[in-house]
N, C-alpha and C positions, 0 to 999 in steps of 0.2 A: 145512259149509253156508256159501255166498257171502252177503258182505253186503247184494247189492241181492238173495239170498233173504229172509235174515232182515227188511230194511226193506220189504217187501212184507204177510212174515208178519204183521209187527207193525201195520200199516196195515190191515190185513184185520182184525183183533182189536177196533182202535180203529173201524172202521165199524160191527162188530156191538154195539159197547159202546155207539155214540151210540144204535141201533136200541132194545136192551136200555134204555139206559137214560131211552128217552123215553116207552117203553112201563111202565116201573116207576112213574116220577113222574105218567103219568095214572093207572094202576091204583091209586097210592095214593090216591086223591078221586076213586077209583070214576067217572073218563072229564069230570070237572068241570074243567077248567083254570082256571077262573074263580077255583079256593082256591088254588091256588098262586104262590108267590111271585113266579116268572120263567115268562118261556113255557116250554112242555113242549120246547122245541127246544132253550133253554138247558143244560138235563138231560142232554140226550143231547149235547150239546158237553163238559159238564164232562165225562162217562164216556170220551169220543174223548182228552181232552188227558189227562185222568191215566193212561190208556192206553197211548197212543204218547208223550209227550214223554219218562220218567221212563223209556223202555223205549230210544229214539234215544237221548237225551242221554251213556248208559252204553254204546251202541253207538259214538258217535262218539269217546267215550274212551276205550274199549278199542281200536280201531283205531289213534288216534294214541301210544298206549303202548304197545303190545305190542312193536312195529318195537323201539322204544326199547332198551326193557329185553331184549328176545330176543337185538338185535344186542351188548350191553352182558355176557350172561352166553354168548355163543357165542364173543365176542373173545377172553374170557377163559381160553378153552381153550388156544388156540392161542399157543406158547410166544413170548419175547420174540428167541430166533434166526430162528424161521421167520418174523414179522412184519418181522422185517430184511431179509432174504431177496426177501422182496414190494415192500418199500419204503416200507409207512404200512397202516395198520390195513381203511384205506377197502377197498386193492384184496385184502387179503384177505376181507374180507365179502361184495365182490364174487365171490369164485371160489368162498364159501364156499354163494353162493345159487342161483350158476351148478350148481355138483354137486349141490346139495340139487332142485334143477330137475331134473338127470341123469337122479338116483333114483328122482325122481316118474315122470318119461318110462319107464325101464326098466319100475319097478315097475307101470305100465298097458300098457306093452308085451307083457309078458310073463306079466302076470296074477300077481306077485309079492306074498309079505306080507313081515311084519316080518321071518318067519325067513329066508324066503326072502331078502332081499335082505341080512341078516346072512353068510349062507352066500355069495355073493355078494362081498360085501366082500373075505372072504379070498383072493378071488383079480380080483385088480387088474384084472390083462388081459383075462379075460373081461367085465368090466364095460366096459370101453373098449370092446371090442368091439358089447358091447349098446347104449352108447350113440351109438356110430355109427351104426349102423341106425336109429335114432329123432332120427338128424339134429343130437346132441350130443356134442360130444369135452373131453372129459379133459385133454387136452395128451400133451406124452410125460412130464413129470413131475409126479407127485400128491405132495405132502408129507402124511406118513401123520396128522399132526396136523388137519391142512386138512380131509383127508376126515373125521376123525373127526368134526368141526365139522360140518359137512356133513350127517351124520347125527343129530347130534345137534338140529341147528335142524330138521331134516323133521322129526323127532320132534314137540319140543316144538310147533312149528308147526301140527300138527296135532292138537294137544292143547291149545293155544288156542284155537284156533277152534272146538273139540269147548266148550270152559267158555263162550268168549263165548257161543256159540248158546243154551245151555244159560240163562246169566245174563241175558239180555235177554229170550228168551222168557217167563222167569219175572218177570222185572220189567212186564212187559206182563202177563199175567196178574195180578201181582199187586195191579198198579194198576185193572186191570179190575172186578175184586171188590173194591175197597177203596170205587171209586166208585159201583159200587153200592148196596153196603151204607151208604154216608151219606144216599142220596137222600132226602127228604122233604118235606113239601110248604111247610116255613118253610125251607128250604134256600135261600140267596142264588147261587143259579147263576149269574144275568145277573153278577152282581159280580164271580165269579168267571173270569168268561169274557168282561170286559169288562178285568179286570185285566190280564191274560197277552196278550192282543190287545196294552195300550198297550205291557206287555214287549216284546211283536215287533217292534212298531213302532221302540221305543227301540233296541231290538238291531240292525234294520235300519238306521237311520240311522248306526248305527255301524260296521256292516260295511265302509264306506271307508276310514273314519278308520283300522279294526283293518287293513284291507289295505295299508293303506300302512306303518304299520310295521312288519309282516309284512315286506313286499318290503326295508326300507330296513335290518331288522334281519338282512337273510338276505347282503344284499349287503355291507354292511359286514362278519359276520363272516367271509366268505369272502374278501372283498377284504385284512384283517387277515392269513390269511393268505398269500396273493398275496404282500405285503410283509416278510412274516417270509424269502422266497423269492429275493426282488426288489430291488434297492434303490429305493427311490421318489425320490430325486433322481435316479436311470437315468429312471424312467418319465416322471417329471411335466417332466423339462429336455432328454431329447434327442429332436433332429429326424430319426432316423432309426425305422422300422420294418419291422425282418427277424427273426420267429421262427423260432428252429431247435431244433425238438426233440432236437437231439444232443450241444446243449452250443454257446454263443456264440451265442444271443439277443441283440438289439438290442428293446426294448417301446418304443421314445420314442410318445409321448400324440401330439403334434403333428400330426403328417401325418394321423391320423385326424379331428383336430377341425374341420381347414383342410376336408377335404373334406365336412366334415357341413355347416361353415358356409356353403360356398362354393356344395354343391349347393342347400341350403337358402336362400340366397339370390337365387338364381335362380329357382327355382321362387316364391317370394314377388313378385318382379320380376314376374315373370309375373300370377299368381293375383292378388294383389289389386288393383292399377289394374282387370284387366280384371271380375274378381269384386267390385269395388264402384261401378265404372259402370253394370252391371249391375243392381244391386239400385237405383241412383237411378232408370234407366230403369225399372224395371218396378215400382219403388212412386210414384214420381210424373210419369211421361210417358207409361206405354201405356196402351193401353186394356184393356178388361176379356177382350176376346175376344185380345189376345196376350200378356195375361199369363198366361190360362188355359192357354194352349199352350206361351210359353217362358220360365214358371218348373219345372215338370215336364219340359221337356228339357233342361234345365239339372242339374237333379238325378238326370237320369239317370245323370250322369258318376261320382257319388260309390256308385254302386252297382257298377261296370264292375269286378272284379278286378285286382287289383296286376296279376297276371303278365299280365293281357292289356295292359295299359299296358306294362309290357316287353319284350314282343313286340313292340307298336307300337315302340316307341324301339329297338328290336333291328333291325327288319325297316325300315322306314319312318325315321325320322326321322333314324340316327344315319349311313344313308347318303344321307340327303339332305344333313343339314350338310358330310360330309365334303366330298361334290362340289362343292359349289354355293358352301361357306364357305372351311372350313379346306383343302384341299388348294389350291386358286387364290390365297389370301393367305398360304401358305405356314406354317400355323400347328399343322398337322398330318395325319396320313394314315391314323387309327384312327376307324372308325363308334362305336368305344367314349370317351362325352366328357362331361365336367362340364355343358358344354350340352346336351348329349342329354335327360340325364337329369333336368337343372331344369327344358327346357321341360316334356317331357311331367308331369314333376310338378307344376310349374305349372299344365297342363292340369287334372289330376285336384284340385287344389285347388280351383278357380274355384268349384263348388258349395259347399265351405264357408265359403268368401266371402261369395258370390251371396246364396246362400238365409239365412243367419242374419242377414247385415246386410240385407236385406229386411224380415223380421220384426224386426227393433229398429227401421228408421224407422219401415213403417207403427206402430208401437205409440207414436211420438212424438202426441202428444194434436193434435188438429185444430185446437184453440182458438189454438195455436202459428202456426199455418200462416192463419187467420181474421188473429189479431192483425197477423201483416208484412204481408199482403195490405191490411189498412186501413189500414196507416202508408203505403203505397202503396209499397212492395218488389214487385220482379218476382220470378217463379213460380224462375230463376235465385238470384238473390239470396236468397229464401225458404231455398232448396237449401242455401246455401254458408253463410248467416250465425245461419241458426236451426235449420234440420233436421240439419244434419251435425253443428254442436257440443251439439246434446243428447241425438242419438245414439250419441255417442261414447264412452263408456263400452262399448257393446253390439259397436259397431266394432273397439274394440280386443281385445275378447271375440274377435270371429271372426277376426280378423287372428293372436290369440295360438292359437287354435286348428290352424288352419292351419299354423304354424309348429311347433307340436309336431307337426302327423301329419306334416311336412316332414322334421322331425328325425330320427323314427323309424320312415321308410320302408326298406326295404330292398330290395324285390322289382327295382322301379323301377331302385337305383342298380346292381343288381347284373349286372345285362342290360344298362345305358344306360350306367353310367359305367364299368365294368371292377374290377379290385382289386387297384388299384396305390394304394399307400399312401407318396404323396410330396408334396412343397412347390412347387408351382408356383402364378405367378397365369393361364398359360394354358389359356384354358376350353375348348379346342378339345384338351386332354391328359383322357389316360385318370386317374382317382381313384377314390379311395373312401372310406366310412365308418365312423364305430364301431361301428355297429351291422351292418355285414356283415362287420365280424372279429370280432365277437362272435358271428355263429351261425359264421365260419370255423373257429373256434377252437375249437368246443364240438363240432362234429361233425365225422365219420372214428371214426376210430380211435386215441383220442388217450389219454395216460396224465392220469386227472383230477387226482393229485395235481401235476403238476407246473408251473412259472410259466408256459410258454404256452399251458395250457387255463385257471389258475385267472385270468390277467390278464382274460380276459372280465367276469370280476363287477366288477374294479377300471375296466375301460373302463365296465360297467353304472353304478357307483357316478358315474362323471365325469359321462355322461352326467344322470344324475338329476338331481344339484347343478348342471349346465349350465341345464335347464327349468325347476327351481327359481327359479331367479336369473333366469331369463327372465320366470316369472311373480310376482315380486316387483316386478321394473321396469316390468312393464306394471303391475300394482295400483296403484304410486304415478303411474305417468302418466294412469289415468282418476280416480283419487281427487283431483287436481290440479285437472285440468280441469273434473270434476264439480261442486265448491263453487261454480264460477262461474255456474252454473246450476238452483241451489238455492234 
């Protein structure tokens, strides 16, 4: 039974419980709601959450366990020559889930059971065979340990998921009846269901916090061992980057960061002069009838898809520079270009510019704008000497915004600037970033244990502590400016 079976089953138990149990707590005061302690709706909430929570809660922990502990006693089958052999525990696991897939395939191919696919076993090449056919292959060598692996995780595999189903259903029932049988009409339901609400809530607020050390806990350990791999004075000090999966790698960090900063600088160049003129113009110089028209064409832009932005700088812009720029100033003759790809990034930026430093001015108080006008300030000077600096905080907001979706574009750069990873300051050359050798690197057909697939999380981790550090230096540049306006 599939899990979004069971969390269905489980939800359907918990409707009929809120039902059950709202019909229990009128029938105890005989249809009177006026005796009891909480609304009758109360009731049938508490019967819904001791239902489904206690029934998920065991769902979502057995899911993230099983994996665990399955791959942890199937490892351990398979001997310490043949993990040699592979290379590292991982990519046996993998061929060991790959077969156990096989199996599954065969064994509905073919209409197979246990025995059957035991009988099966014994003869190698006829499985190969079957698994061809069903569009899975084997290799030409199976190490007789691997497969037994193989077998033994479809086993248990399905004999977990036979106990989970088993165990949650009954944890849903069990909580079903337990809520029941408490109902009464001095029963504090609303308390109860006013309690676990503020839980959610708390839990909720949390879910950033917990996602972010998730992400910062998953990168470091994998970047950890990247450098077990690597040596990190290679990574963090040389200017070259040429991965070769065959042995004489080059990782230097540099030429990737030159072109995050370099794209990203341009694109900013762009976006915010034109995305904070904008927002002056249309919170204190239009009128009502063409802001109503071009604040919503403005925003259109941030709804437009990366890749079609791509396209454009693919098709359109990257051979307009070449012509019209770089090929007559002699500065180069690829449509694929550091400028390319900042204007139109720049482009796609403008809206979150535009629109959020709009909403921070008008939200600067009128009485602001009352006061310079009677000191006799022009509607200019109003702009420049009072509405911008107590703005500002909010500005720096959108301006840091923008520079983070700048950072971690990739569609954009990988159409516009090309994925040549070198040191140059001219912008009319093909570049690229760390975040398109980071999806380079992670996809094909790559071997994950080794330094040019695992250097992506260690390029992830740079990147992180890069916006970090970005948004630490803008908090102290509004927190500065702010007190003067206090």
């Amino acid at each position: 039974m599939s899990i979004g079976l069971i969390t269905l089953i489980v939800l359907g138990l918990a409707v009929l419980g809120f039902i059950l149990g709202r019909q229990r707590a009128l029938s105890a005061v005989k249809g009177d709601p006026r005796t009891l302690h909480s609304l009758p709706g109360y009731y049938g909430w508490s019967v819904f959450l001791f239902t489904a929570v206690p029934a998920l809660l065991l769902l979502v922990t057995w899911a993230f366990v099983q994996p665990i502990a399955l791959n942890s006693h199937v490892s351990a089958m398979v001997p310490e020559a043949d993990v040699a052999s592979y290379g590292s525990t991982q990519l046996v696991m993998a061929d060991v889930r790959r077969i156990a897939d096989g199996l599954d395939a065969v064994a509905r191919k073919a209409g197979l059971d246990e025995v059957g696919l035991e009988a099966m076993r014994a003869d190698l090449t006829d499985m190969r065979g079957r698994l061809a056919e069903v569009g899975v292959a084997l290799g030409s060598n199976v190490v007789p340990s691997v497969l037994d692996a193989a077998k033994e995780y479809r086993s248990l595999s399905g004999e977990l998921r036979l106990a989970m189903s088993i165990a949650v259903l009954l944890a849903a029932v069990a909580g079903l009846l337990f809520a029941l049988w408490r109902i009464n009409p001095k029963q504090r339901a609303r308390n109860l269901v006013e309690q676990f609400t503020l839980v959610l809530l708390a839990g909720c607020s949390l879910i950033a916090v917990a996602t972010t050390f998730g992400i910062v806990f998953s990168l470091v350990i994998e970047s950890v061992h990247f450098f077990k791999l690597y040596d990190f004075r290679d990574f963090f000090f040389s200017m070259t980057w040429n991965p070769q999966f065959r042995g004489g790698s080059d990782l230097g960090l540099w030429p990737l960061v030159w072109g995050t900063l370099y794209v990203s600088f341009i694109a900013l160049l762009v976006s915010v002069p034109v995305g904070l003129m904008a927002a002056i113009y249309l919170s204190e110089y239009a009128g009502k009838k063409v802001r109503a028209f071009a604040k919503p064409a403005i925003e259109i832009l941030a709804g437009i898809p990366t890749i079609v932005y791509g396209l454009f700088a693919l098709i359109t812009v990257g051979p307009f520079l070449r012509d019209w720029f770089a090929q007559p100033l002699g500065l180069g003759s690829s449509s694929s270009s550091v400028m390319t790809a900042g204007l139109v990034m720049g482009i796609m930026l403008i809206p979150f510019v535009s629109s959020l430093s709009d909403d921070i001015i008008n939200a600067v108080p009128q009485s602001m704008r009352d006061g310079s006008f009677g000191l006799g300030a022009t509607q200019s000077e109003t702009v420049k000497q009072v509405i911008l600096p107590a703005a500002l905080p909010g500005i720096v907001g959108a301006i840091l915004l923008a520079a983070s979706r700048a950072i971690g574009e990739t569609m954009i750069v990988v159409m516009g600037a090309g994925a040549a990873a070198k040191l140059d300051l001219n912008p009319f050359e093909a570049m690229t970033t760390v975040t398109v050798k980071i999806v380079s690197q992670l996809t094909g057909d790559t071997e994950f244990a080794s330094p040019e697939t695992l250097v992506a999380f260690a390029l992830g981790l740079t990147l992180f502590c890069f916006t970090l550090a970005l948004n630490v230096v803008a908090l102290v540049i509004v927190r500065k400016y702010r007190e003067q306006y206090e």
